[in-house]
MARMARMI-189142 format. One record per residue: x, y, z of N, C-alpha, C, CB in turn. Coordinates in steps of 0.02 Angstrom, whole numbers. Atoms other than C-alpha are relative to their C-alpha. Glycine has a CB too. Layout:
REM MARMARMI-189142
n.xx,n.yy,n.zz,ca.xx,ca.yy,ca.zz,c.xx,c.yy,c.zz,cb.xx,cb.yy,cb.zz
X,Y,Z,X,Y,Z,X,Y,Z,X,Y,Z;
...
REM end
This chain:
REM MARMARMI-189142
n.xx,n.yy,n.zz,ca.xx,ca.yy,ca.zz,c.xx,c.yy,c.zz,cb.xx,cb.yy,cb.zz
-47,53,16,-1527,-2725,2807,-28,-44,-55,16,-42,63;
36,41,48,-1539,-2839,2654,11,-68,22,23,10,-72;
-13,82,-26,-1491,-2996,2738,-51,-20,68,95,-9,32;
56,28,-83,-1637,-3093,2845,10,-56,28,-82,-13,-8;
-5,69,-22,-1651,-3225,2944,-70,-26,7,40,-7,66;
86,2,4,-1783,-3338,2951,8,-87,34,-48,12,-107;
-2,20,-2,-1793,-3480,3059,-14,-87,-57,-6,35,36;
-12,71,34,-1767,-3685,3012,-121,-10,-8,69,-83,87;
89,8,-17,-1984,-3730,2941,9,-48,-35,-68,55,-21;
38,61,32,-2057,-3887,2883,-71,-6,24,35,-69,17;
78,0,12,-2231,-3932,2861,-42,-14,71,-19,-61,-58;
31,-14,-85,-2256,-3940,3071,-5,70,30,51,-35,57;
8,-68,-11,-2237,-3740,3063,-58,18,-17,43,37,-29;
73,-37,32,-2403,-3740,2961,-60,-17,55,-26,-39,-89;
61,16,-39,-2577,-3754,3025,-11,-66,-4,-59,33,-21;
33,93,-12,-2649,-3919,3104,-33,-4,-49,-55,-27,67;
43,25,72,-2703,-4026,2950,42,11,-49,-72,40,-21;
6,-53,67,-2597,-3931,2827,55,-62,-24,30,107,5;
-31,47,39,-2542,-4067,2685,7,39,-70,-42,-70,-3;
3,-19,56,-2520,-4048,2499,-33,40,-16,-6,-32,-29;
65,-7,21,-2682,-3988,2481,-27,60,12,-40,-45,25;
21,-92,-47,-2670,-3831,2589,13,50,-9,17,19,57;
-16,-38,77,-2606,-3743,2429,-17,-22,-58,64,6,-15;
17,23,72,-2640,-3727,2269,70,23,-54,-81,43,-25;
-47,-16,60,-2495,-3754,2136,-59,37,-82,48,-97,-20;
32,-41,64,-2543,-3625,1985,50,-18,-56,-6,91,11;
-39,-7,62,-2470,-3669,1813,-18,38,-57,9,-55,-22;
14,-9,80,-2494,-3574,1645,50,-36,-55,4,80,-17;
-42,14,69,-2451,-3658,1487,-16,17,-78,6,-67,-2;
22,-9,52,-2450,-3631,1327,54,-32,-74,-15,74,7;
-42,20,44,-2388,-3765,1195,51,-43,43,29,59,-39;
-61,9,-50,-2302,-3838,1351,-5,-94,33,-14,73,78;
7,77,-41,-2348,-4030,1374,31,-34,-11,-48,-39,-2;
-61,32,-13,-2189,-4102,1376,28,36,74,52,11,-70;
-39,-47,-65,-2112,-3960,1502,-47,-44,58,-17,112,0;
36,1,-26,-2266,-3993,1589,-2,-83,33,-44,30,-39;
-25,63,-13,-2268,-4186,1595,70,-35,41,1,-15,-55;
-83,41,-53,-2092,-4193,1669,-14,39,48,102,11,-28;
7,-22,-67,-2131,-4068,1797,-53,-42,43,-19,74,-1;
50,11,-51,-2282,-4145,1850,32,-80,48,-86,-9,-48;
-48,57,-22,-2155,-4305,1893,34,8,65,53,-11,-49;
-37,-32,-59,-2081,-4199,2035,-102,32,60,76,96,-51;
74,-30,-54,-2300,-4156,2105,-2,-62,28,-89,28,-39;
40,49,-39,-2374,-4266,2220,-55,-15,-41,-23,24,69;
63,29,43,-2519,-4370,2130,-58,31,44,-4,-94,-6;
64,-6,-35,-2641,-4300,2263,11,100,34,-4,-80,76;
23,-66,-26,-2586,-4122,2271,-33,60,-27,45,22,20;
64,-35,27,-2705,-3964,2247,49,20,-50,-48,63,47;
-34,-32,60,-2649,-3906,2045,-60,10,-58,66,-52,-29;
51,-23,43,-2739,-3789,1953,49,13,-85,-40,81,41;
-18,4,30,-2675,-3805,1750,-30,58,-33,3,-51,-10;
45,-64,57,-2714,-3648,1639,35,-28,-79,33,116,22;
-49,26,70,-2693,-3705,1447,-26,82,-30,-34,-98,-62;
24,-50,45,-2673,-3532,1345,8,-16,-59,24,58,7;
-24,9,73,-2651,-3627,1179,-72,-41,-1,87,-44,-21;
59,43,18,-2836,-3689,1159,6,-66,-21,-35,27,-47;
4,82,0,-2819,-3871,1198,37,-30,-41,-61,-29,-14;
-46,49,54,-2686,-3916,1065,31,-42,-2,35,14,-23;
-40,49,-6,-2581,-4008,1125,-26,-43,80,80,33,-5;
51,46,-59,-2717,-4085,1266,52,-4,39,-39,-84,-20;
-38,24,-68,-2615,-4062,1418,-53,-26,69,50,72,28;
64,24,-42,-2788,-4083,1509,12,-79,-5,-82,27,-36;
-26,76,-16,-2732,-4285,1497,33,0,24,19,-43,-32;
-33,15,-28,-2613,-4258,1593,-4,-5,76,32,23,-23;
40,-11,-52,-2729,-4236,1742,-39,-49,24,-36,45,-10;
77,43,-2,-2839,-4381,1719,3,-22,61,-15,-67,-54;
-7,24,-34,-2755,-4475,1864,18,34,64,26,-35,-23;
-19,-43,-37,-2750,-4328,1987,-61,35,30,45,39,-32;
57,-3,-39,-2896,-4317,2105,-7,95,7,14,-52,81;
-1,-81,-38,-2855,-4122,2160,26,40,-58,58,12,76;
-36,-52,50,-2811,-4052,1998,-63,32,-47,63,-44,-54;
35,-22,16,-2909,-3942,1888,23,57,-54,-29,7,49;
-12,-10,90,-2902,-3903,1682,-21,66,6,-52,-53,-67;
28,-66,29,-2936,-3715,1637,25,8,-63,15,63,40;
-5,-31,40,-2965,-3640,1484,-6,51,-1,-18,-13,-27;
-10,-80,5,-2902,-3458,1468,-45,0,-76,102,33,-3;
29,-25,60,-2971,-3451,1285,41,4,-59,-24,60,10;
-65,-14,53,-2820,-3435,1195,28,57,4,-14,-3,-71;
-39,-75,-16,-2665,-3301,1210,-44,50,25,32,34,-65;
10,-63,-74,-2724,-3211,1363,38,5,29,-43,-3,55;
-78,-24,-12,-2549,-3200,1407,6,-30,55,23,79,7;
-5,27,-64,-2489,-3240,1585,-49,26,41,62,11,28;
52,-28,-55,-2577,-3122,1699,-51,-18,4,-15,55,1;
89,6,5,-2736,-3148,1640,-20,-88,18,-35,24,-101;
15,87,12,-2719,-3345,1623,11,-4,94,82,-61,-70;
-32,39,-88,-2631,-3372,1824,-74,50,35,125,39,46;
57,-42,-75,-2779,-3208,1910,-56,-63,-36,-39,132,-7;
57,32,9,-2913,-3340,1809,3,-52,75,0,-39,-82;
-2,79,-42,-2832,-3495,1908,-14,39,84,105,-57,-9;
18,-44,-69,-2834,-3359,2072,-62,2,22,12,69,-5;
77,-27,-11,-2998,-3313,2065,-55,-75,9,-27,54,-84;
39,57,-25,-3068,-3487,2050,28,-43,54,-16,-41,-53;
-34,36,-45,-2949,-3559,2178,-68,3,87,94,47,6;
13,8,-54,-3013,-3620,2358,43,-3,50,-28,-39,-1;
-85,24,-76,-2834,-3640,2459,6,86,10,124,-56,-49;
-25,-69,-37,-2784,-3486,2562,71,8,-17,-7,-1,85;
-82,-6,34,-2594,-3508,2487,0,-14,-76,57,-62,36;
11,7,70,-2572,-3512,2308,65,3,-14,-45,48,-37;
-61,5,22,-2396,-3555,2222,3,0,-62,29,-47,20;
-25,18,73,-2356,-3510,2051,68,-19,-12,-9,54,-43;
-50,19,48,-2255,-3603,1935,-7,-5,-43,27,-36,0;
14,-19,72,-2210,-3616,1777,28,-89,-34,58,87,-30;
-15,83,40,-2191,-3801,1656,34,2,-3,-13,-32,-53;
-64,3,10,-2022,-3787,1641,25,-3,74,27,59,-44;
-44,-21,-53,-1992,-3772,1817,3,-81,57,-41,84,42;
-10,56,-36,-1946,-3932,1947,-32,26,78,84,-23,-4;
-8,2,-69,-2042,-3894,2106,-17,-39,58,-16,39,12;
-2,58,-71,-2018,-3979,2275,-46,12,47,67,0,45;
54,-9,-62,-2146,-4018,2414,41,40,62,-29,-86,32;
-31,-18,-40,-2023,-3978,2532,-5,81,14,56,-26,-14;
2,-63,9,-1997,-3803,2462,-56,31,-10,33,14,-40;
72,-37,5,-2159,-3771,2420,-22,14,76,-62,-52,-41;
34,-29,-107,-2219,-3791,2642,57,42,7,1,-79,94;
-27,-61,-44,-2086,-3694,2684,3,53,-31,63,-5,28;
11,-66,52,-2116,-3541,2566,-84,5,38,7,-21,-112;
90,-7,-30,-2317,-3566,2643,21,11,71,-65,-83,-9;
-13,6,-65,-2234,-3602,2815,30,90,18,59,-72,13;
-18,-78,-16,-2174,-3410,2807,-17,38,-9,35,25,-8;
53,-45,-15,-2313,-3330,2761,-44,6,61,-38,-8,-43;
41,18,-66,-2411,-3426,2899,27,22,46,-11,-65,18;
-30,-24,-74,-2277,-3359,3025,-8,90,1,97,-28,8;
-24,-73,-11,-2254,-3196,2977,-31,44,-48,79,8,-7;
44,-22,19,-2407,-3088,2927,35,72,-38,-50,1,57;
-44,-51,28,-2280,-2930,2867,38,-25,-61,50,24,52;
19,18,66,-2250,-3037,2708,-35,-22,-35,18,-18,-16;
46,16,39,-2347,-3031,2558,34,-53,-32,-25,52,-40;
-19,36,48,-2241,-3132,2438,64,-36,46,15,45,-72;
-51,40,-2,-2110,-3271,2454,27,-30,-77,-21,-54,48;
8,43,44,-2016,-3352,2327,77,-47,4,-19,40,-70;
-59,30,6,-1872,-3490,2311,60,33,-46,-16,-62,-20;
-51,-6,47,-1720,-3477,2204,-2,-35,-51,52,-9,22;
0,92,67,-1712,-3563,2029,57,27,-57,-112,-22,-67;
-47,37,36,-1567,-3641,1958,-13,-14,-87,1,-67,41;
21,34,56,-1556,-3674,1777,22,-71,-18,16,36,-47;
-11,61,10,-1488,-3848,1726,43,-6,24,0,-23,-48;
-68,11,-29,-1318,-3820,1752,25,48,65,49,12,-59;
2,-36,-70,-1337,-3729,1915,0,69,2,54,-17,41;
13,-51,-7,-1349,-3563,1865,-28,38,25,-4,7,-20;
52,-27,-11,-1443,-3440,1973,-23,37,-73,10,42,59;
48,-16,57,-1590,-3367,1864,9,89,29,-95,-50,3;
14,-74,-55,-1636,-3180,1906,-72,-28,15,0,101,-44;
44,29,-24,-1766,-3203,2024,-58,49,21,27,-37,48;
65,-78,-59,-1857,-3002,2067,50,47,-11,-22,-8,120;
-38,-51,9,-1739,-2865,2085,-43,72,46,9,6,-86;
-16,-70,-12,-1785,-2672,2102,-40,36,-30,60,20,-14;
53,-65,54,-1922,-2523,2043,61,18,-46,-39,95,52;
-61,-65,45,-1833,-2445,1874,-8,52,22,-5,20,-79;
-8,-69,9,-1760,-2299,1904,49,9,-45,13,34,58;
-60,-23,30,-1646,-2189,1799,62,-30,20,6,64,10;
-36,1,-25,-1522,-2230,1896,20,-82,-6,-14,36,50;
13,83,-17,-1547,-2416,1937,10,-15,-81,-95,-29,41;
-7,1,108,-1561,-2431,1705,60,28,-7,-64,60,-61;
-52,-36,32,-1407,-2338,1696,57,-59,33,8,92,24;
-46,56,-9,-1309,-2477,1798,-9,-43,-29,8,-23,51;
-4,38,32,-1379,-2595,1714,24,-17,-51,-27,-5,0;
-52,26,82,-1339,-2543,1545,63,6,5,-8,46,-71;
-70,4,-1,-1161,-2511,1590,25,-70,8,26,43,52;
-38,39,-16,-1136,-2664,1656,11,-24,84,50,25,-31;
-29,-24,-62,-1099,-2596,1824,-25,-55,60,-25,83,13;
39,35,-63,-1225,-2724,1909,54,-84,37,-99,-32,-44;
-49,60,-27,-1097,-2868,1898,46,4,57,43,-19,-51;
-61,-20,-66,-984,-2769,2013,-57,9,75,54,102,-21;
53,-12,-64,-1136,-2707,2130,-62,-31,-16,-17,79,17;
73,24,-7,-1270,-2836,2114,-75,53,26,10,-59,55;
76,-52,-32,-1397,-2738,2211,-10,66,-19,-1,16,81;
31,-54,42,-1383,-2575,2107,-25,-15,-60,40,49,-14;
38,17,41,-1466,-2636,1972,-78,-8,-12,22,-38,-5;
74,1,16,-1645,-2670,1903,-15,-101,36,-15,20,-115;
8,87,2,-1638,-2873,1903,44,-28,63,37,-41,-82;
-45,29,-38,-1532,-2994,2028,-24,-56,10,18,31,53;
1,74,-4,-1494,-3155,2038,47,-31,78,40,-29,-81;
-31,18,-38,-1481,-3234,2213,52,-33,22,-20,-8,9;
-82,46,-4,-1313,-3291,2306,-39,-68,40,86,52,68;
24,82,-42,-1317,-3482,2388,-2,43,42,49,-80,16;
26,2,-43,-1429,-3477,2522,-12,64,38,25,-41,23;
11,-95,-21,-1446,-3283,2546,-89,22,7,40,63,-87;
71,-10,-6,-1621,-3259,2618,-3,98,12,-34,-59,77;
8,-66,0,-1665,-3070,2587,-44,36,-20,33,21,-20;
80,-20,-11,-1802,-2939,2555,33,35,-68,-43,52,83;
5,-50,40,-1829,-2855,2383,-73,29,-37,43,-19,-43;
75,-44,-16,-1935,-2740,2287,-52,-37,-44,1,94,-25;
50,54,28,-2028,-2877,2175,30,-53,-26,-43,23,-52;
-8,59,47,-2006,-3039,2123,-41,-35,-53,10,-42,33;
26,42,47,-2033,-3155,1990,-61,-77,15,67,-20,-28;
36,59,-23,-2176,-3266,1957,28,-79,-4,-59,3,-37;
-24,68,19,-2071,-3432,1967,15,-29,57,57,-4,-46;
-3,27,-50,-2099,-3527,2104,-23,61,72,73,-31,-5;
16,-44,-36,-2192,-3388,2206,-53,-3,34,0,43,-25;
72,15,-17,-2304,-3403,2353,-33,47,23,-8,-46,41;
44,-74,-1,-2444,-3289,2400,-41,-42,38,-35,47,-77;
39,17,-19,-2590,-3282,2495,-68,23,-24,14,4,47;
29,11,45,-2740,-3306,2386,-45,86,19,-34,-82,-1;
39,-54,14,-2863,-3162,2469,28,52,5,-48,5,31;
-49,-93,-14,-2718,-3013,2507,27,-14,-112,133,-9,106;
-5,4,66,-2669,-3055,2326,-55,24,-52,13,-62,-9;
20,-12,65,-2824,-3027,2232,-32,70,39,-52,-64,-46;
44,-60,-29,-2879,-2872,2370,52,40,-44,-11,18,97;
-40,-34,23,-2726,-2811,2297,6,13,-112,61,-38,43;
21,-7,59,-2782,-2836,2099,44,-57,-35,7,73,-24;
-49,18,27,-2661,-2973,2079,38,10,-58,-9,-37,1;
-57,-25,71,-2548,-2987,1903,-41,31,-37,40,-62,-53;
1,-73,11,-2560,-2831,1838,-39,-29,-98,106,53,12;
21,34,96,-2666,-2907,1653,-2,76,-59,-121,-48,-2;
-34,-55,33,-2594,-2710,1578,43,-36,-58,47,44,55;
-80,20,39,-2446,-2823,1521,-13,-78,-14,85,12,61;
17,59,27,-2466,-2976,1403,35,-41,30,5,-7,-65;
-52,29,-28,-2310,-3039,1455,49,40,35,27,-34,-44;
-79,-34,-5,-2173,-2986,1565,-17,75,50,40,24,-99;
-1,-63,-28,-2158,-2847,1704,-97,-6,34,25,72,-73;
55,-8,-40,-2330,-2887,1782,7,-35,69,-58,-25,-37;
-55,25,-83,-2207,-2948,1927,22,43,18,66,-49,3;
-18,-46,-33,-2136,-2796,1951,-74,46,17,59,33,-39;
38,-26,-1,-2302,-2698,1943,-31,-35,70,-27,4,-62;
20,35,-59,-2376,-2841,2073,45,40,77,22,-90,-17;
-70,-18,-64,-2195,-2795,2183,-35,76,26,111,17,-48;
-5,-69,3,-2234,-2599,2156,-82,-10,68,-8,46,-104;
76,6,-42,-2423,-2637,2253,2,-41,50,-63,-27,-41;
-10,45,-68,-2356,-2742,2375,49,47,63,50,-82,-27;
-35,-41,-33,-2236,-2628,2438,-33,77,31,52,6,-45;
48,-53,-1,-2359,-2500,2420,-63,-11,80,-43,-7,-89;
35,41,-74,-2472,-2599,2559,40,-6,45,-25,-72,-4;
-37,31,-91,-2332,-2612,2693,34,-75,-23,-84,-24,85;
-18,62,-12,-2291,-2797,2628,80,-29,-21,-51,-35,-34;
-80,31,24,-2118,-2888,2609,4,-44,-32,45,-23,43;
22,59,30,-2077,-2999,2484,87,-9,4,-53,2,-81;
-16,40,-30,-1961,-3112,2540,60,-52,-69,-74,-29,37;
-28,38,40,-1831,-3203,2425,36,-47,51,41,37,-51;
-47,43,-27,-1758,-3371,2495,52,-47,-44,-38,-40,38;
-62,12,38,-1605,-3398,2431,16,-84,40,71,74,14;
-7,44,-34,-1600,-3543,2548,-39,-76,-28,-20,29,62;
46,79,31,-1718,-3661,2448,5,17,-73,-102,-12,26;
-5,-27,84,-1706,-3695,2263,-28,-38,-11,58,8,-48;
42,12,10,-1780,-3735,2132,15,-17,-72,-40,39,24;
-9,15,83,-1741,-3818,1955,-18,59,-65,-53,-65,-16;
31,-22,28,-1784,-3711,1832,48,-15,-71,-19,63,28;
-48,8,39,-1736,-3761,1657,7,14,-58,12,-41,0;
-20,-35,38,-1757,-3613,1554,-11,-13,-72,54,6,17;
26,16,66,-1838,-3690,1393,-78,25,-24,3,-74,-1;
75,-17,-8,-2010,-3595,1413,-37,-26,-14,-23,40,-19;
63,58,43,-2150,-3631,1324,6,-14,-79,-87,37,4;
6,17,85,-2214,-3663,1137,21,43,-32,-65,-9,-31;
-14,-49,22,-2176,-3494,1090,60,15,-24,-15,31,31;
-80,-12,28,-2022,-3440,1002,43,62,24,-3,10,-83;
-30,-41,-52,-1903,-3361,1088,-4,100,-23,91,-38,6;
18,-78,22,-1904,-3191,970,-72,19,23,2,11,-85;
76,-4,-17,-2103,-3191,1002,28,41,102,-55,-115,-8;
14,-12,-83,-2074,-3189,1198,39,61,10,29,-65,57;
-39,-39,2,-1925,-3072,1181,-15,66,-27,43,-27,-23;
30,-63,19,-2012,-2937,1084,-73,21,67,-31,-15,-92;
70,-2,-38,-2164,-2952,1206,46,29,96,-55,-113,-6;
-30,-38,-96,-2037,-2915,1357,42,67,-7,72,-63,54;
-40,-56,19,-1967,-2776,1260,-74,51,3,50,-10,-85;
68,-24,22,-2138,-2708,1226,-27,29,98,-59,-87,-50;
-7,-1,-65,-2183,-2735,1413,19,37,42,20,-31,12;
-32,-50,-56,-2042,-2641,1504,1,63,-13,66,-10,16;
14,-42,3,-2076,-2491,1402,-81,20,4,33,9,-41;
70,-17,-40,-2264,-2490,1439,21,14,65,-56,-60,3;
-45,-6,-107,-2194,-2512,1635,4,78,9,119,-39,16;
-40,-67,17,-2101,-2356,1598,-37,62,20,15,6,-79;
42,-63,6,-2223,-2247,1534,-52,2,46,-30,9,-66;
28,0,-52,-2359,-2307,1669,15,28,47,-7,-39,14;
-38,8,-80,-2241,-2287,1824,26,105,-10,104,-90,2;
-24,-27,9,-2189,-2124,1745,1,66,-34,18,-31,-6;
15,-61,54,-2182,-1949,1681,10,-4,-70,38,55,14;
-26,-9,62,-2183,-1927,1498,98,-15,-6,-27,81,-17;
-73,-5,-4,-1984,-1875,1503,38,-45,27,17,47,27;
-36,45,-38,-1936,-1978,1632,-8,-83,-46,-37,3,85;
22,59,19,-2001,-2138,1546,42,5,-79,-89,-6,4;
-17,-1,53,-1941,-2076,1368,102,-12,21,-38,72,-38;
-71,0,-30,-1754,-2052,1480,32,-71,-3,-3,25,78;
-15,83,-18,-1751,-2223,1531,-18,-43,-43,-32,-28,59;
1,29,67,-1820,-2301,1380,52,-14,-43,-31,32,-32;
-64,-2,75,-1687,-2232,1275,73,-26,46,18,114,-45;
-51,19,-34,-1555,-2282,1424,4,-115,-1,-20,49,88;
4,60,12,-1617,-2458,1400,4,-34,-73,-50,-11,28;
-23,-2,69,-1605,-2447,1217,55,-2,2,-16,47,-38;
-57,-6,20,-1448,-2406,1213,43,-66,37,22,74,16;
-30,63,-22,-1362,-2540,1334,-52,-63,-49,-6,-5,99;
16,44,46,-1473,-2655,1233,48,-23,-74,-62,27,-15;
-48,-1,64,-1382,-2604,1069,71,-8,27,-5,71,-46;
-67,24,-31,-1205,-2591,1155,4,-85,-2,4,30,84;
-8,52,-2,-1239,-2772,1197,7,-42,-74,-47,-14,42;
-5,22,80,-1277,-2831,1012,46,4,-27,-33,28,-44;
-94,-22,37,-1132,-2736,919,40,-73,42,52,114,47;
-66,49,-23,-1037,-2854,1062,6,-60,-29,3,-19,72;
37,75,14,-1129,-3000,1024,28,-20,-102,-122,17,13;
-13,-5,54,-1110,-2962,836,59,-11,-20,-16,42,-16;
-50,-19,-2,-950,-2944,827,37,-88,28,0,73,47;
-34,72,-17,-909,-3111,920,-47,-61,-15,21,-4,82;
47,20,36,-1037,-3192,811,-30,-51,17,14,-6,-51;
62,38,-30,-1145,-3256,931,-68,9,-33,-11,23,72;
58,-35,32,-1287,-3246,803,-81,-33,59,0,-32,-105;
80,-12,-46,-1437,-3307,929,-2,25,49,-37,-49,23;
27,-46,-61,-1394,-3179,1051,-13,49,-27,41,17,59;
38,-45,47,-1409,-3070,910,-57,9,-30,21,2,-36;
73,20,21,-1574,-3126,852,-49,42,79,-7,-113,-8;
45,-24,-50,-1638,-3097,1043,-10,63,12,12,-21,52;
-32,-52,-34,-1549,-2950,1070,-41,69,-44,94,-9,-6;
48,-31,69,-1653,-2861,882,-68,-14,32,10,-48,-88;
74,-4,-22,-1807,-2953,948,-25,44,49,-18,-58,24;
18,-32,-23,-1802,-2866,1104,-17,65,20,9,-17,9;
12,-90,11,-1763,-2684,1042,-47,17,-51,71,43,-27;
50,-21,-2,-1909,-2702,945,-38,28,24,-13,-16,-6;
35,30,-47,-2021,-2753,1075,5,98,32,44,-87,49;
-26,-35,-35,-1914,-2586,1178,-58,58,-58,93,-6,11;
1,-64,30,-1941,-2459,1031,-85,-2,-41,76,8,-59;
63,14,34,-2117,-2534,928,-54,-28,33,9,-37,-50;
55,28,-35,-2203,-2633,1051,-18,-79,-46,-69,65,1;
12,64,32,-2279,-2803,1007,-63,-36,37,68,-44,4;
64,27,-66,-2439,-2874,1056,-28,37,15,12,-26,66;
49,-38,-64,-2573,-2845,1174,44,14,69,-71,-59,28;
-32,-26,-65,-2530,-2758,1318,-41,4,28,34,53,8;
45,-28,-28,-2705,-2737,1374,-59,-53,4,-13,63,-33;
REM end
């Protein structure tokens, strides 16, 4: 069944003692201390937050810490992408729960214990994660589904709008708590040592798809990961410093590495070119009704699909 239930939790479901502190919020940024600054408006001044800057100190978001007893500045080094920047903040972490988010994103104490409060109950999930909203209430996609042929072929048609759940991606309904095959790192909680026994984010992939790869090894272990459609979560879709073609070629780049990893030669070249093509379909549309910056994304990302971009490694 894809529909769960999951009893009513607040922060009396967790372990005796367990406050702010009894997680660690993970951020990567890069170029992001504005995003960053307004999210941190929604943290508690005293709760555990580990900061990864991947833009070598430029825009000093490390000040934005000064007054935050439990927080703690990392330097990735510069563009080490996501994976590599959030397993750094992992690996040096001390909390047995760990929550990534991302600077753009609004998250709540509330939601944060009860995303911890359901790991602590129920040892048969690895991952949890909320729902996130974009400004104007949009669900986001939040995880989805392993590619298959099959699963890429609804997508590019279209077909997923009619059957949400045949698809690759999905974006949760209000308050629909349910199980899929990986989610996204945005607002996602974990438990710090099954996470890194498991190799946490997959640092193969600069950006992008080292959430599904995580999903693919979680599922692989027996574990459930857990979407609660029942708690949300701001998210408001302005990323980071980076320009949106940049990120967009790097997730094009990405899902055909995925591909060829997960995949036979053929099979991977199949589905490649099946994702190519609904890619282009979309453009022509786009073109045509001269949306030119979905056209811009839509080129960036069949680069990304057909040339690659970046490190991947």
């Amino acid at each position: 069944m894809s529909e769960l239930r999951v009893e009513e939790q607040d922060p009396a479901a967790l372990p005796a003692g367990t406050t702010t502190r009894s997680y660690e919020l993970l951020v990567v940024t890069y170029r992001s201390r504005r995003q960053l600054e307004q999210m941190l408006r929604s943290v508690p001044a005293d709760a555990a937050l580990a900061v990864v800057d991947n833009a070598r100190g430029i825009d000093h978001v490390e000040d934005l810490l000064d007054r935050r007893p439990h927080a703690r500045y990392l330097d990735s080094g510069g563009d080490a992408g996501f994976a590599r920047a959030a397993n750094l903040a992992a690996r040096t972490s001390s909390h047995p729960y760990l929550i990534f988010a991302s600077p753009d994103s609004r998250p709540d104490v509330a939601v944060c214990a009860a995303l911890v409060a359901q790991l602590h109950s129920d040892p048969t999930v690895g991952s949890c994660a909320a729902n996130t909203i974009d400004g104007d209430g949009t669900a986001d996609f939040v995880g989805g589904w392993e590619p298959t042929l099959w699963r890429l072929l609804i997508q590019a048609v279209g077909l997923h709008h009619l059957f949400p759940r045949a698809g690759v991606w999905y974006r949760a309904q209000p308050g629909e708590v349910t199980e899929l095959g990986w989610l996204a790192g945005e607002t996602l909680a974990v438990r710090r040592e099954e996470f890194l026994a498991l190799g946490g984010w997959d640092e193969r992939y600069f950006l992008y798809n080292e959430d599904m790869s995580l999903g693919r090894r979680m599922r692989e272990a027996g574990r459930r990961q857990v979407l609660r459609g029942d708690l949300t979560v701001t998210h408001l879709t302005v990323g980071s410093g980076a320009p949106s073609a940049f990120m967009l070629r790097h997730r094009g780049a990405s899902m055909t590495a995925y591909l060829r990893d997960h995949n036979s030669t053929t099979s991977a070249l199949l589905m490649q070119m099946v994702v190519v093509t609904g890619t282009v379909g979309r453009l022509v549309k786009d073109l045509v009704a001269r949306r030119r910056h979905k056209v811009v994304e839509y080129r960036a990302y069949l680069h990304g699909l057909l040339f690659g971009r970046g490190p991947l490694s």
